[in-house]
Steps between C-alpha positions, in 0.01 A plus 500: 500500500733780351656428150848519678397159754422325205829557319687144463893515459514382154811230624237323679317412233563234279488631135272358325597256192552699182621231241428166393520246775823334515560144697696577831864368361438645172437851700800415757723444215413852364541668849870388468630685275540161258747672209759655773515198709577269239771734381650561811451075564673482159794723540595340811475169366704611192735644738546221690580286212734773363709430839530143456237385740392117410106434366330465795664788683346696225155375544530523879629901431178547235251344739644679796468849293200404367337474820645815649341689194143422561508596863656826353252535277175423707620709771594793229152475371278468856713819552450676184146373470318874573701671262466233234133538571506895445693478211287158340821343462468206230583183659452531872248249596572637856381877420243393281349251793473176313794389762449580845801637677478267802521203236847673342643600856412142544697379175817688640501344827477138398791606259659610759485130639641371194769746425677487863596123421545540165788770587630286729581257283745701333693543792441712819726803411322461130121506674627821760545686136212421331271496804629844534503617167062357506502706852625814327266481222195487713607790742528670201162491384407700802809695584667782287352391219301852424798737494844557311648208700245269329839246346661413857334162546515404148892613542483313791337199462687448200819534569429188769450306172866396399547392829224319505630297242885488579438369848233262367493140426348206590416417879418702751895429639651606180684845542673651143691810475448861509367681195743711322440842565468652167179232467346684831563817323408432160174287652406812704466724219275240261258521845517859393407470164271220528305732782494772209417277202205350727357871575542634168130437460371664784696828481131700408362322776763570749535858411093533637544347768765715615785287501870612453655167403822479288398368248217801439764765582698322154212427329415911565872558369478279186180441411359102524587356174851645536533411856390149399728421216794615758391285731498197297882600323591510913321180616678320160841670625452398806422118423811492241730571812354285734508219225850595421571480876330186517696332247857646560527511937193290590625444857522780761880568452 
């Protein structure tokens, strides 16, 4: 048979494990992205209790979050599991094969099963925002992500946060108020910053694959270190107002 008949598309073969074996939840909980998720789970929590919201609001708001963030980060990482691979990305029991991706894709969809009730427990108008904001995140881990347009679903998705919270309560009847629209704004832009701080790391490895994200186009401009250190001073700017905001209009007027 000619060499080119033998040739086997390399994403139909499962790589072969390259680390230490890891028990399946152990290597799930790696796959999602563990340190963002419990800072995003943690920032909405915090927010919530900035806004008034009574204990178990917040706990119902953290698990709801919580939840959202590992399907986000399973389905990032079955997406980004050949480049991880290429790259030998630390940390990526996906890429690395000691977690199958059919046992991830999985993962996501029984979270899936968990999160729809859990959002509706906030409220209906509440669950719309964050079941959208989830939705958002996964398209864009396939859609735009490659080019200078890489920060509209992290704009996006975030700025369905504050409503999130300002509709939410407790019971899927309960309806609150709009979110004031400085909190869309200023939530918008930490999506942007958060999308930059996250691919800080990866700028070397973006630039070779040919991407032309924004945050390489900055980091090109800048330099890393620099870019980072901005980012950070803009992400803590960003969190004073929406404290601030919190604290001084916390309802929608």
């Amino acid at each position: 048979m000619p060499p080119a008949e033998q040739q086997t598309d390399v994403n139909d073969v499962a790589a072969p494990p390259t680390g230490r074996p890891l028990p399946a939840p152990v290597a799930l909980v790696l796959a999602a992205h563990p340190a963002r998720a419990l800072a995003v789970t943690v920032a909405l929590a915090v927010a919530a209790a900035v806004t008034g919201r009574p204990g178990r609001e917040v706990a119902l708001v953290a698990a709801t979050v919580a939840v959202g963030q590992l399907v986000l980060g399973w389905v990032n990482d079955v997406a980004d599991a050949d480049l991880d691979a290429r790259h030998r990305r630390r940390r990526k029991p996906v890429a690395d094969g000691r977690l199958e991706r059919g046992t991830a894709g999985f993962a996501a969809a029984c979270a899936v099963l968990v999160l729809v009730p859990l959002s509706v427990a906030n409220g209906l108008v509440a669950a719309g925002f964050y079941l959208a904001s989830v939705a958002i995140g996964v398209v864009g881990t396939r859609v735009g992500r490659r080019g200078p347009a890489s920060w509209w679903p992290w704009a996006l998705a975030w700025a369905l946060y504050p409503g999130f919270l300002s509709y939410g309560g407790w019971g899927g009847l309960h309806v609150g108020e709009p979110p004031h629209p400085l909190a869309v704004g200023l939530a918008a832009l930490a999506g942007v910053g958060v999308h930059v701080l996250t691919a800080v790391w990866g700028l070397v490895d973006d630039r070779d694959e040919g991407w032309d994200t924004l945050p390489l186009r900055l980091g090109l401009g800048l330099g890393a270190n620099r870019l980072l250190a901005l980012t950070v001073v803009f992400l803590a700017a960003v969190a004073a107002g929406l404290l601030w905001l919190g604290v001084a209009a916390p309802s929608g007027t």
